[in-house]
FIFILUM-593811 format. One line per field, with one value per residue: residue number from 1; z, x, y of N, C-alpha, C in turn. Coordinates in steps of 0.05 Angstrom, whole numbers, plus 5000, padded with zeros to 4 digits. Each point is the difference from the previous one (the first is absolute). Example, Ala and Ser with C-alpha at 12.3 -4.5 7.8 and 13.67 -1.06 7.14 Angstrom:
// residues 2
seq: [1;2] .
n.w: [5156;4986] .
n.u: [5264;4993] .
n.v: [4886;5021] .
ca.w: [5000;5001] .
ca.u: [4982;5016] .
ca.v: [5024;5024] .
c.w: [5000;5014] .
c.u: [5018;4985] .
c.v: [5024;5022] .
This chain:
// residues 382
seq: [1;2;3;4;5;6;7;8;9;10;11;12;13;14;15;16;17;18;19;20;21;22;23;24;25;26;27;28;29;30;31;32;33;34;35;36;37;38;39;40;41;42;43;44;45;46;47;48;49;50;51;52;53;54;55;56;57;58;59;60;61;62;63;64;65;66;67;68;69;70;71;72;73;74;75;76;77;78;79;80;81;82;83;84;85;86;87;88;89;90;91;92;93;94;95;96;97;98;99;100;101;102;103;104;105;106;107;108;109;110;111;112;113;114;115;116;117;118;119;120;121;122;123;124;125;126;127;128;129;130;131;132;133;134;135;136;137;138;139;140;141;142;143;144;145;146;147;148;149;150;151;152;153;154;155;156;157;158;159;160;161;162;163;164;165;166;167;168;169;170;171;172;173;174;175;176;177;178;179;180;181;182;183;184;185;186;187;188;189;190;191;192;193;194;195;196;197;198;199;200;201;202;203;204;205;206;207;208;209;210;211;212;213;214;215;216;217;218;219;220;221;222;223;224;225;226;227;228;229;230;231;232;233;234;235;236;237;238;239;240;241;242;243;244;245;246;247;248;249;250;251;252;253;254;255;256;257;258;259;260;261;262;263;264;265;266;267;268;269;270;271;272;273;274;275;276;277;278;279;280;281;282;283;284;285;286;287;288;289;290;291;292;293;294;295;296;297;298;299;300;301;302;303;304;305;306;307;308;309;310;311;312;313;314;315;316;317;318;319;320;321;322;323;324;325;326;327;328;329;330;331;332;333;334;335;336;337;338;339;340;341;342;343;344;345;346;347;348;349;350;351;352;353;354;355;356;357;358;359;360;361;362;363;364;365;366;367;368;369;370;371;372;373;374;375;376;377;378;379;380;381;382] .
n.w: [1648;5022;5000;4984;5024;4978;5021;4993;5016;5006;4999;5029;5019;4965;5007;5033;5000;4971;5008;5033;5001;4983;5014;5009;4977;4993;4996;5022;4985;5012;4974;5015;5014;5009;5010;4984;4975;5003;5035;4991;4989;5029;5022;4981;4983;5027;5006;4978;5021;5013;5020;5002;5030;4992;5011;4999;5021;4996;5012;4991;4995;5000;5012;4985;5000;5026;5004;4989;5024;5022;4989;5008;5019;5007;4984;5018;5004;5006;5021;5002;5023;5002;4998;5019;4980;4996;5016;5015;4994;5006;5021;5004;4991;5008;5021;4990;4991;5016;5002;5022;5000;5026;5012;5025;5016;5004;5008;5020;5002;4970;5003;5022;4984;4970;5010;5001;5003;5017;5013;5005;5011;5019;5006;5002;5013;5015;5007;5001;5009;5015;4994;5008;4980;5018;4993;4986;5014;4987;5010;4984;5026;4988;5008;5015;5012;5004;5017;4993;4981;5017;5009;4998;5012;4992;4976;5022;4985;4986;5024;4979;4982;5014;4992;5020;5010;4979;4997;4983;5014;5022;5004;4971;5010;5012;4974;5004;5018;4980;5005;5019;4983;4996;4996;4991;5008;4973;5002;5001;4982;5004;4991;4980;5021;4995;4999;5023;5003;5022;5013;5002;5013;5002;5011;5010;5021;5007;4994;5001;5009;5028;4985;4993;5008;5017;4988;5006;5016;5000;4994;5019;4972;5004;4968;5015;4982;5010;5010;5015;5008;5019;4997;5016;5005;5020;5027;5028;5022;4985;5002;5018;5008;4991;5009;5014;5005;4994;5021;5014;4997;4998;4968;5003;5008;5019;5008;5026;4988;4994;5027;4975;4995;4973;4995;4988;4972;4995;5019;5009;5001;5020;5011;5025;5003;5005;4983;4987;4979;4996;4974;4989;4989;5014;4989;5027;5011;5015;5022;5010;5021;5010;4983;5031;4996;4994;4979;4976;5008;4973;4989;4976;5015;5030;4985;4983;5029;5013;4995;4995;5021;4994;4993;5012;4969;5015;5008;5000;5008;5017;4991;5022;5001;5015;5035;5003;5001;5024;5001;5000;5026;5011;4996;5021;5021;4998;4998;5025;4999;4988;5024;4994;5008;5021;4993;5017;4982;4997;4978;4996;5001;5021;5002;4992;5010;5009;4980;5015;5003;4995;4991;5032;5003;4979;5016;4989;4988;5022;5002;5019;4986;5014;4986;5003;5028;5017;4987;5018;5026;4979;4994;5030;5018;4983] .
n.u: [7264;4995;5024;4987;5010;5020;4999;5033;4997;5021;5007;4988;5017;5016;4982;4992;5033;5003;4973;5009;5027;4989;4980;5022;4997;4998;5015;4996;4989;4997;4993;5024;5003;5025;5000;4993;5008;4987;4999;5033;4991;4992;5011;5033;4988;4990;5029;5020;5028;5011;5008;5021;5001;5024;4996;5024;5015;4988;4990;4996;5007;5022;5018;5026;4991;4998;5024;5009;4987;5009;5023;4999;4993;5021;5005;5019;5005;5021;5001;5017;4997;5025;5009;5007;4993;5025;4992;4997;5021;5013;4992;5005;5007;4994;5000;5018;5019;4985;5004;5010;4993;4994;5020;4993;5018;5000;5002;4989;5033;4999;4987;4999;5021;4999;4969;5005;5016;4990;4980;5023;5019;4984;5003;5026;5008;4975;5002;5022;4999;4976;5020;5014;5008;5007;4975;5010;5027;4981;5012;5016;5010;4999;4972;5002;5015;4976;4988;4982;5014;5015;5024;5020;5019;5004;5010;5024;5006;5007;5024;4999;5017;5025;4995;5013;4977;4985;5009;5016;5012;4983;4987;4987;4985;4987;4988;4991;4982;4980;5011;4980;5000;4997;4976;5003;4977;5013;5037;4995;5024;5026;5024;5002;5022;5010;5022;5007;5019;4980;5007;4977;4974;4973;4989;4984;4993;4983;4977;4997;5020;4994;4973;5007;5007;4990;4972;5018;5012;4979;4988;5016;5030;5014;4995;4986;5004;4981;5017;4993;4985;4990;4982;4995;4989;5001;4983;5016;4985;4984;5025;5018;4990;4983;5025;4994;4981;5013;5020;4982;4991;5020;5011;4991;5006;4980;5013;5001;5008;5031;4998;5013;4966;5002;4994;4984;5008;4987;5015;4980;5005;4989;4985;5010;4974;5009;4998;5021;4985;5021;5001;5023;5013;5018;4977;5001;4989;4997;4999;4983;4999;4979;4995;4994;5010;5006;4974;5004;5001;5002;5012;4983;4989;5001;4994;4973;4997;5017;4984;4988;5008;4999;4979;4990;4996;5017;4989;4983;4989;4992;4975;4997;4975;4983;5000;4990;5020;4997;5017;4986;5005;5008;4984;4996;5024;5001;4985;4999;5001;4973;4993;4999;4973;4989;4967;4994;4985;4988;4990;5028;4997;5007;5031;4980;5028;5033;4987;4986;5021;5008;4964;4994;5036;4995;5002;4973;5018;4990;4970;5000;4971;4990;4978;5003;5009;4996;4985;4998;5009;4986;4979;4993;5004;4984] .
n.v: [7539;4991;5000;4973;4998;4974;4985;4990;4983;4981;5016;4999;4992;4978;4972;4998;4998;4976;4995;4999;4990;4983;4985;5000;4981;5020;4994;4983;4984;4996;4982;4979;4981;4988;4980;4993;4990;4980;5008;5006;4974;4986;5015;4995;4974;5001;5016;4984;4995;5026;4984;4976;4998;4989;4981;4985;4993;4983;4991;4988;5023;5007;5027;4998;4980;5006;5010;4973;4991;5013;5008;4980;5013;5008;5007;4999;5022;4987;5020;4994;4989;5003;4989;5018;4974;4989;4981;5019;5001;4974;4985;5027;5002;4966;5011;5001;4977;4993;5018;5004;5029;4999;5006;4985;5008;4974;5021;4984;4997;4997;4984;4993;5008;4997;5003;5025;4995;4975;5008;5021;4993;4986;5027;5009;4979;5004;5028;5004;4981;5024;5019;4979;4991;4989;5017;5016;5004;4979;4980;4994;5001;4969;4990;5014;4982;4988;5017;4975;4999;4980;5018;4977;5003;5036;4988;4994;5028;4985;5007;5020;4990;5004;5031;4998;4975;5025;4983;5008;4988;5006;4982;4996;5034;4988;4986;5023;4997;4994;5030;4998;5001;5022;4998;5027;5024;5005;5006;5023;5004;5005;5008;4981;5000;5025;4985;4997;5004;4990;5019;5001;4977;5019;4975;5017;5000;5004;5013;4968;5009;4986;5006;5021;5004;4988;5017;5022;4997;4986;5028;5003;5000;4971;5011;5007;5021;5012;5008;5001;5016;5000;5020;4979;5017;4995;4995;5011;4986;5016;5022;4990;5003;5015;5008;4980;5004;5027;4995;4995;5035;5001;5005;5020;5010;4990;5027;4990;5015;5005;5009;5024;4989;4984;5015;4981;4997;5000;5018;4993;5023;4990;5028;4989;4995;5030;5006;5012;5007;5006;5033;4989;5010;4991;5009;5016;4975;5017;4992;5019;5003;4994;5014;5007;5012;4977;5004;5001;4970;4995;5016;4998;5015;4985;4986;5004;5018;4989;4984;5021;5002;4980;5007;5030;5001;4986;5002;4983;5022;4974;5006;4968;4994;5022;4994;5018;5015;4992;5010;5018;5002;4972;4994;5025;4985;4983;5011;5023;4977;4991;4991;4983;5012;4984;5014;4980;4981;5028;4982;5003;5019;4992;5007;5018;4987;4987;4976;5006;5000;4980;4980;5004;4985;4982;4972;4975;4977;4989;5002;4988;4983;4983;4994;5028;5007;4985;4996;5025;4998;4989;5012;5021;4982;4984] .
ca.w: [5010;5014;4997;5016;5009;5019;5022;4993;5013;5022;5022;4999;5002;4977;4978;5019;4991;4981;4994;5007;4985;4965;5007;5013;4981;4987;4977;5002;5021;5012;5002;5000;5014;4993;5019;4979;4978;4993;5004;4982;4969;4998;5009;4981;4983;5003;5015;4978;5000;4980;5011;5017;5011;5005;5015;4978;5015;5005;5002;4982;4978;5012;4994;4970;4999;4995;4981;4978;4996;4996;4982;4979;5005;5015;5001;5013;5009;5029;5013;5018;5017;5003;5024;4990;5001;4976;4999;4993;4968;4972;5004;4989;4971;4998;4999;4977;4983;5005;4988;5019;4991;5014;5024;5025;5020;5029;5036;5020;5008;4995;4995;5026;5003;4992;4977;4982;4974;4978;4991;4976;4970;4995;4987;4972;4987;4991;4972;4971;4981;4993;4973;4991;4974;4999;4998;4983;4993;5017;4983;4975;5003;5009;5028;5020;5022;5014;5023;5027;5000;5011;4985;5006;4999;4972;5002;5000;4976;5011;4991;4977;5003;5004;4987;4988;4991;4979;4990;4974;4993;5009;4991;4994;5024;4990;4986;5020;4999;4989;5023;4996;4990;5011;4975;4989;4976;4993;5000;4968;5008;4990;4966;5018;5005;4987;5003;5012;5018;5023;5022;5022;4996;5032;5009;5026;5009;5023;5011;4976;4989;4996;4983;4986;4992;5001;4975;4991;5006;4988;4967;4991;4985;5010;4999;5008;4999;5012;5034;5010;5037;5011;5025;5017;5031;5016;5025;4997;4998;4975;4977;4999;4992;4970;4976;4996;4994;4973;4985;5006;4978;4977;4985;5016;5031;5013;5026;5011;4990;5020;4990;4988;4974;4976;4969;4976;4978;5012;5021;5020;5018;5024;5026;5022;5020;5033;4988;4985;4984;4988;4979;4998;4977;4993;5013;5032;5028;5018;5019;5023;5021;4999;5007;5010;4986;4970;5002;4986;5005;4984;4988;4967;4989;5003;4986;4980;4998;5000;4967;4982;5005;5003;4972;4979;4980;4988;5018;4990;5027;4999;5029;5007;5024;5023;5009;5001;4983;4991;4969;4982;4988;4985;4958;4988;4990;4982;4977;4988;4995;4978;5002;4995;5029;4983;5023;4989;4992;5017;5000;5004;5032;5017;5012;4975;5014;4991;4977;4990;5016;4971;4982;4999;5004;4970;5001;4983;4983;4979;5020;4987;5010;5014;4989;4969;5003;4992;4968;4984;5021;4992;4972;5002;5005;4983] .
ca.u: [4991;5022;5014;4989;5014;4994;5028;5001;5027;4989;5008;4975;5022;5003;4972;4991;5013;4989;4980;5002;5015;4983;4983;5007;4999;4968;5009;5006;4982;5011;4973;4995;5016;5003;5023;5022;5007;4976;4988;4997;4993;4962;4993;5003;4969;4978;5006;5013;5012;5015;5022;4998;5025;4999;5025;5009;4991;4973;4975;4979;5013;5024;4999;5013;4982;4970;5009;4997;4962;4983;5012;4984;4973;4991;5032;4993;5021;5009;5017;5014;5012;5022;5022;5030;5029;5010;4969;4973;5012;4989;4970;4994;5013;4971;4969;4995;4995;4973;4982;4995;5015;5024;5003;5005;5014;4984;5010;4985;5009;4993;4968;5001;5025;4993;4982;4991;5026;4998;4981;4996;5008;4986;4975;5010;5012;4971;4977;5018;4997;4976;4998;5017;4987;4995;4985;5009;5014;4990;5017;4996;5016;4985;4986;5012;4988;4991;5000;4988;5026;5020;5029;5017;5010;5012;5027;5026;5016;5036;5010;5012;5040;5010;5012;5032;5008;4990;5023;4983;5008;4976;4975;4978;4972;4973;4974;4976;4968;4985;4980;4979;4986;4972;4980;4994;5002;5018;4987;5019;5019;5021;5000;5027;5015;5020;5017;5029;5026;4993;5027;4984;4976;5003;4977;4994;4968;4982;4972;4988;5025;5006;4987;5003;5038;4999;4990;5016;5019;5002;5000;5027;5005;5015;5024;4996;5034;5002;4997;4970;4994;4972;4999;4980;4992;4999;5030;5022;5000;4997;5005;5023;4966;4999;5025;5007;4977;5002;5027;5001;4975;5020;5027;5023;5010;4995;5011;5001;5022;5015;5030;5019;4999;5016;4977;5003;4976;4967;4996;4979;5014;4972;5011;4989;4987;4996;5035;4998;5014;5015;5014;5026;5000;5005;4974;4996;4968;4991;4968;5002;4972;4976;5005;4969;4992;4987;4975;5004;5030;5025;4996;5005;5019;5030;5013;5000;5011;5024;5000;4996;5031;5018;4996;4996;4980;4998;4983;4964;4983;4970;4988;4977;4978;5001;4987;5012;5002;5032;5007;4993;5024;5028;4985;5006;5036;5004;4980;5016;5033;4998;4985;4970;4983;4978;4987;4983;4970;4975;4989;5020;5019;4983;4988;5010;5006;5015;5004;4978;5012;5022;4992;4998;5019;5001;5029;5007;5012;4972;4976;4989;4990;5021;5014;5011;5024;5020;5004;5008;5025;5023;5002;5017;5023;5022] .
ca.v: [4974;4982;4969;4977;4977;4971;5006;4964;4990;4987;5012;5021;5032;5018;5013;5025;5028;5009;5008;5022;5015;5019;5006;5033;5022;5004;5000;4967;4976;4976;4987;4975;4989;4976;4986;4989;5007;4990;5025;5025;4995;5004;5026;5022;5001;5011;5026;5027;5022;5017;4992;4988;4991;4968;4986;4978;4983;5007;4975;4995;5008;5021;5030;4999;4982;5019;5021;4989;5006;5032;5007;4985;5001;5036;5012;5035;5002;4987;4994;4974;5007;4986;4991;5012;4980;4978;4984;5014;5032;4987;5001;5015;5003;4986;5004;5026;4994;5004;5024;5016;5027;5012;4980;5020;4987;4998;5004;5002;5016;5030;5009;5012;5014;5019;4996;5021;5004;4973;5004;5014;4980;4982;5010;5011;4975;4990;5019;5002;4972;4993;5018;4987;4979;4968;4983;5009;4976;4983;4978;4985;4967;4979;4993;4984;4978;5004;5011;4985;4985;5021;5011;4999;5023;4993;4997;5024;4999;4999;5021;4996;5005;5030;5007;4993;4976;4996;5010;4994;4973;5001;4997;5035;4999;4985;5019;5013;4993;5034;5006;5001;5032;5013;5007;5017;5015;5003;5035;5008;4986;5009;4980;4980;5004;4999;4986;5014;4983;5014;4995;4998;5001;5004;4998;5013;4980;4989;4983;4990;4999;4971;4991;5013;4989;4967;4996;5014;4988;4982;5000;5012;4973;4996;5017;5025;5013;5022;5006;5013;5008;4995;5009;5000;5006;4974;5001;4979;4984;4990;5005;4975;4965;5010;4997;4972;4998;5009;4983;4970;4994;5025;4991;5024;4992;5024;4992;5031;5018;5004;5024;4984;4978;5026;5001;4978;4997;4984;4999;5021;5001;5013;5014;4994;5018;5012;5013;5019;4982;5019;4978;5018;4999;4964;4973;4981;4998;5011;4995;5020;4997;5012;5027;5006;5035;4996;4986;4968;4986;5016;5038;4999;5035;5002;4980;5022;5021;4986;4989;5025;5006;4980;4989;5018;4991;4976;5001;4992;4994;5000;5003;4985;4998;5002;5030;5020;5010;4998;4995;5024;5021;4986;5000;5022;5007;4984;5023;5014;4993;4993;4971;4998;4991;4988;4996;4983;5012;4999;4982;4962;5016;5000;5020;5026;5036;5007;5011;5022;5021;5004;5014;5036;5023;5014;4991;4996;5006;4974;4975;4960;4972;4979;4975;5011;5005;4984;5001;5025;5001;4971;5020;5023;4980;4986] .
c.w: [5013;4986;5016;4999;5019;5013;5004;5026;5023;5034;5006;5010;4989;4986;5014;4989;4987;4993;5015;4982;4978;5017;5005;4976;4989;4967;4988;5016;4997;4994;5006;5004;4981;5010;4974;4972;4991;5003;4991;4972;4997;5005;4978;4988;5013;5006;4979;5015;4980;5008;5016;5007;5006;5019;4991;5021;5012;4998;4977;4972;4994;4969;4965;4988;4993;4981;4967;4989;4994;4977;4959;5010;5001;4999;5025;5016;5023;5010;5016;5022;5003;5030;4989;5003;4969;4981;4999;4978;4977;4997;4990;4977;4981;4995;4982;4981;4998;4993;5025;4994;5024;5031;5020;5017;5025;5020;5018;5026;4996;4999;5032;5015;4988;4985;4994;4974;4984;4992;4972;4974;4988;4988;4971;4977;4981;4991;4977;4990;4994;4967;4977;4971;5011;4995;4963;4987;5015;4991;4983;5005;5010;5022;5022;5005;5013;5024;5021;5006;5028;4987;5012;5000;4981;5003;5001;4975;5010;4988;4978;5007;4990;4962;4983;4984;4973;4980;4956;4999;5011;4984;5001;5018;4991;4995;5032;4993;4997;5036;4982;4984;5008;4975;5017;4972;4985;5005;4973;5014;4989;4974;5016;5000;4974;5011;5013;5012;5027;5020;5022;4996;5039;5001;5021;5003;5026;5014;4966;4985;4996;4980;4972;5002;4982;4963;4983;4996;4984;4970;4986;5006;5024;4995;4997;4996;5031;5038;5011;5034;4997;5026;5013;5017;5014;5016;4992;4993;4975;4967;4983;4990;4976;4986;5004;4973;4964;4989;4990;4961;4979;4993;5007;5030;5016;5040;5022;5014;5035;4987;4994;4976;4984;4976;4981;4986;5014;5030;5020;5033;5017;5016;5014;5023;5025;4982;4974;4971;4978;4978;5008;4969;4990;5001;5018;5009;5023;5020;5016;5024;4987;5012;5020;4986;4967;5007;5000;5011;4983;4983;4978;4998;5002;4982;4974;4996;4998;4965;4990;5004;4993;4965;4973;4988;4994;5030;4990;5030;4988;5031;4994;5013;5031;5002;5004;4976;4994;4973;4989;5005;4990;4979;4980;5000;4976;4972;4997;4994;4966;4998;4995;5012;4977;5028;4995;5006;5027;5012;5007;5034;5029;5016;4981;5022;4993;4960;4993;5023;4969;4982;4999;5001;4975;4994;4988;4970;4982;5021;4984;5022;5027;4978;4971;5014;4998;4969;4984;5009;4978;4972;4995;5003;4988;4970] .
c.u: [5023;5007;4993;5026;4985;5029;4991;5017;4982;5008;4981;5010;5003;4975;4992;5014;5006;4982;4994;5011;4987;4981;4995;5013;4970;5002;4996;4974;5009;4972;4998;5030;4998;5019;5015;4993;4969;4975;5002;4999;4963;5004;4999;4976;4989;4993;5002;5012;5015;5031;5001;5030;5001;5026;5005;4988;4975;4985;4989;5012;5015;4987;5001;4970;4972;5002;4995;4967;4997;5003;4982;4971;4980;5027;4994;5036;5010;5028;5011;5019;5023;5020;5036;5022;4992;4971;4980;5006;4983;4972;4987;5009;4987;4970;5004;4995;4983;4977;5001;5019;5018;4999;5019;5014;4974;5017;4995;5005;4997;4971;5012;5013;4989;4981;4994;5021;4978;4974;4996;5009;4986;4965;5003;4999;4972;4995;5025;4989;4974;4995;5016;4984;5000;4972;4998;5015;5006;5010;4980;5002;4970;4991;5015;4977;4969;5000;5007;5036;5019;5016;5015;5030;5022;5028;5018;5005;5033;5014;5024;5030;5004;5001;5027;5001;4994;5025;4992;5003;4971;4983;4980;4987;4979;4978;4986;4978;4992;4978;4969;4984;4984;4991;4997;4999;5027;4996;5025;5032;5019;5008;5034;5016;5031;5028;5024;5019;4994;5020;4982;4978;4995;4968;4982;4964;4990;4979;5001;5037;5015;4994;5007;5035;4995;4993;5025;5027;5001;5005;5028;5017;5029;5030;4994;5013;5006;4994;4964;5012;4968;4996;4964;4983;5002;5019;5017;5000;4986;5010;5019;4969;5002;5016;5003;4976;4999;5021;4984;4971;5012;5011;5026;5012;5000;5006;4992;5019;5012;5036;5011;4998;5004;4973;5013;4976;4980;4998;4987;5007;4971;5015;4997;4985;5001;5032;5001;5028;5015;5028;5023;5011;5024;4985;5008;4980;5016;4981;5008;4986;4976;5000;4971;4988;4986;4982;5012;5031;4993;4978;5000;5017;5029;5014;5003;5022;5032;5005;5003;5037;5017;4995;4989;4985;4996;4977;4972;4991;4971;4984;4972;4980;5014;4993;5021;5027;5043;5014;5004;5027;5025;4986;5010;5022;4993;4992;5027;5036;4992;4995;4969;4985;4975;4985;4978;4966;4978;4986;5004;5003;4979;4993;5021;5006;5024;5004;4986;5010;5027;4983;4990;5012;5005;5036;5000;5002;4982;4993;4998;4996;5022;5012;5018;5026;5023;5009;5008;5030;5019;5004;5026;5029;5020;4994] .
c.v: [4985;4977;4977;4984;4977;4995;4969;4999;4980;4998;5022;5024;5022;5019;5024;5022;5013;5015;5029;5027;5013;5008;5041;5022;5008;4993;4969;4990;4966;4984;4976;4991;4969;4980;4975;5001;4992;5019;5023;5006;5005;5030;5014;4999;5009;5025;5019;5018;5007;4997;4972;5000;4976;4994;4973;4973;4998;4963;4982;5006;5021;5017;4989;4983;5024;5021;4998;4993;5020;5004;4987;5002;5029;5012;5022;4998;4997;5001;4980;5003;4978;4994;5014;4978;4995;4988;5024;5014;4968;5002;5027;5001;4982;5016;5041;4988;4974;5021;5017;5021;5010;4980;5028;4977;4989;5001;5005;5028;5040;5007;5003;5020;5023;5004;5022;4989;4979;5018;5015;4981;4978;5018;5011;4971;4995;5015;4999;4965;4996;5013;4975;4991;4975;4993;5002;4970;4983;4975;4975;4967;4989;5009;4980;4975;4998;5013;4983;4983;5013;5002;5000;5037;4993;4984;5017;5007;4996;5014;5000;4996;5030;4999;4995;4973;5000;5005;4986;4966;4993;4990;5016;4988;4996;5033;5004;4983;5033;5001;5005;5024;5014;5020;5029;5016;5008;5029;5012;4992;5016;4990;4982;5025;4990;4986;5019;4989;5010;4977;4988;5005;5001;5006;5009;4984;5004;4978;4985;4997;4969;4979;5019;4993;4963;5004;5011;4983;4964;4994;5005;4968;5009;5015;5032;5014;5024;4986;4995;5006;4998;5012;4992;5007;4975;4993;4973;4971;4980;4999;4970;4978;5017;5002;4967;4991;5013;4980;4971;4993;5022;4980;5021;4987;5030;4988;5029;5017;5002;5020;4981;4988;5015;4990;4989;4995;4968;4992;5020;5001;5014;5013;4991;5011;5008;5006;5014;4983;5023;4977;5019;5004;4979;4980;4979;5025;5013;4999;5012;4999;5019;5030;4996;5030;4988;4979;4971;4993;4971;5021;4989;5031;4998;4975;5013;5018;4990;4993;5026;5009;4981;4988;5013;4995;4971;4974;4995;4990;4999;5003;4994;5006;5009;5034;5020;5011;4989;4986;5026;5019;4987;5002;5023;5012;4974;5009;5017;4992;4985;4967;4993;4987;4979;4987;4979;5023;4991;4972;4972;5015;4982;5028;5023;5027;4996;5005;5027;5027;5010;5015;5024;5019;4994;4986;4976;4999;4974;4989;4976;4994;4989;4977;5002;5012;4978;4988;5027;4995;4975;5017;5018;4990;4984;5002] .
């Protein structure tokens, strides 16, 4: 059965090509169009797709806004289409955590240049998020606003102080606001995690990863004893908003990583995207260009894999929500040097391919919940 997509945007350009575009998969129907957030809150009720693409700016009632209806109304999964600056990385990063599971670059330029490339990606993007749990896990937070209300656009988050200023004379960082929960089935669980002196905790994520770091990462106390890296999928221009954005809702201090920086206990160091993030065994960062011959810019393998040489057994990589499989072979030098892998569970997952690539190569070492890692990670830790 084809995938029903609704195609949000107000721009009719976009919507035509959009729609062309799926349209020419057999795999995809295109059931309904929508020109702003209001219209694509009635369509979703009335349509029940199995996908919506949204765009943020929008009339009446912008993209993050409708997202939050749907979401409390008709959970279904939504892509978002973004702007490659500064402002569109927040705004997206808004509307995930909003409930929307993956987001795509809007560039006018490559849908014309090159639309076989966008096409495929933007077809792959919809059937992998149409398999996604968001309707599964579906958030817990209050009803938004009436519909009929406008919405104003969100507030800038501002950008956090460097790293360096946290010095202990510092005033402690303010408690996190708890992100929003999402009610699924429980599924069986590993037993806690036993206590080690780990030199390094090294995070790997995809689709649903922004929101899965943010639940992870908050739960952990300002005196962190161990390092972290984070490896993202996510281009360039958005990875620096999300490390402002983890710094700005963590008691840790999280930044995005540059040659040179040196690893320190409660500090998260993000790869930066369209680049390659490598450890040395003096704990300093390394950033490399983007290999073009490798899928992912930044590689969870190639960060992994670096950590497994540089840190041996003493090394706790975890691996979050997302597609496809990377992660799995740095997982498995890290295995074989005597580090311990821990993959999050089927069910908290939006999208179950990278943890479920570990659990079938038989590499980890304990599954958990989302909301039970970061409370295992303070266990094993201190």
């Amino acid at each position: 059965m084809a995938v029903k997509v609704l195609v949000v945007d107000d721009s009719g350009f976009f919507r035509r090509r959009v729609s062309e575009i799926l349209s020419a998969d057999s795999n995809i129907q295109v059931v309904g169009t929508a020109t702003n957030g209001k219209e694509a809150i009635d369509q979703a009720l009335a349509l029940k797709p199995d996908v919506i693409t949204m765009d943020y700016e929008m009339p009446m009632m912008d993209g993050i806004t409708a997202v939050r209806h749907i979401m409390q109304r008709c959970p279904t999964p939504v892509l978002m289409f973004s702007s490659l600056t500064h402002e569109g990385a927040r705004v997206t990063l808004d509307a995930l955590d909003a409930g929307a599971v993956d987001f795509l670059p809007k560039n006018f330029e490559d849908i014309s240049r090159n639309p076989e490339k966008v096409k495929q990606l933007l077809c792959e993007k919809i059937l992998s998020i149409s398999r996604s749990n968001r309707r599964a896990n579906t958030y817990s937070a209050p009803a938004p606003a009436a519909v009929s209300a406008p919405t104003p656009a969100p507030v800038p988050v501002p950008v956090s102080a460097s790293v360096s200023s946290y010095a202990s004379s510092a005033p402690p960082r303010p408690v996190p606001a708890p992100v929003p929960a999402r009610s699924h089935a429980p599924a069986p669980s590993s037993p806690a995690p036993k206590r080690k002196a780990y030199k390094l905790v090294a995070i790997g994520t995809s689709t649903g990863g922004p929101v899965a770091l943010q639940r992870v990462l908050t739960q952990l106390p300002a005196n962190f004893p161990a390092p972290l890296v984070l490896v993202q999928h996510m281009p360039a221009a958005f990875t620096k908003a999300f490390a402002e954005r983890l710094d700005k809702l963590c008691r840790i201090s999280v930044k995005e990583a540059e040659d040179g920086d040196i690893l320190r206990p409660g500090l998260a160091l993000l790869a930066p995207g369209g680049k390659q993030m490598m450890i040395d065994g003096r704990g300093a960062v390394k950033i490399l260009p983007g290999d073009e011959r490798l899928n992912y810019k930044p590689s969870v393998d190639i960060t992994f894999g670096s950590a497994a040489k540089s840190y041996g057994d003493k090394v706790l990589a975890v691996v979050l929500t997302g597609m496809g499989a990377d992660g799995r072979e740095g997982a498995r030098l890290l295995k074989q040097s005597g580090s311990a892998i821990w993959a999050q569970d089927e069910a908290s997952c939006v999208i179950y391919g990278m943890p479920m690539a570990i659990v079938k190569a038989e590499l980890a070492d304990a599954i958990y919940g989302l909301e039970d890692i970061g409370k295992h990670l303070v266990e094993a830790c201190i």
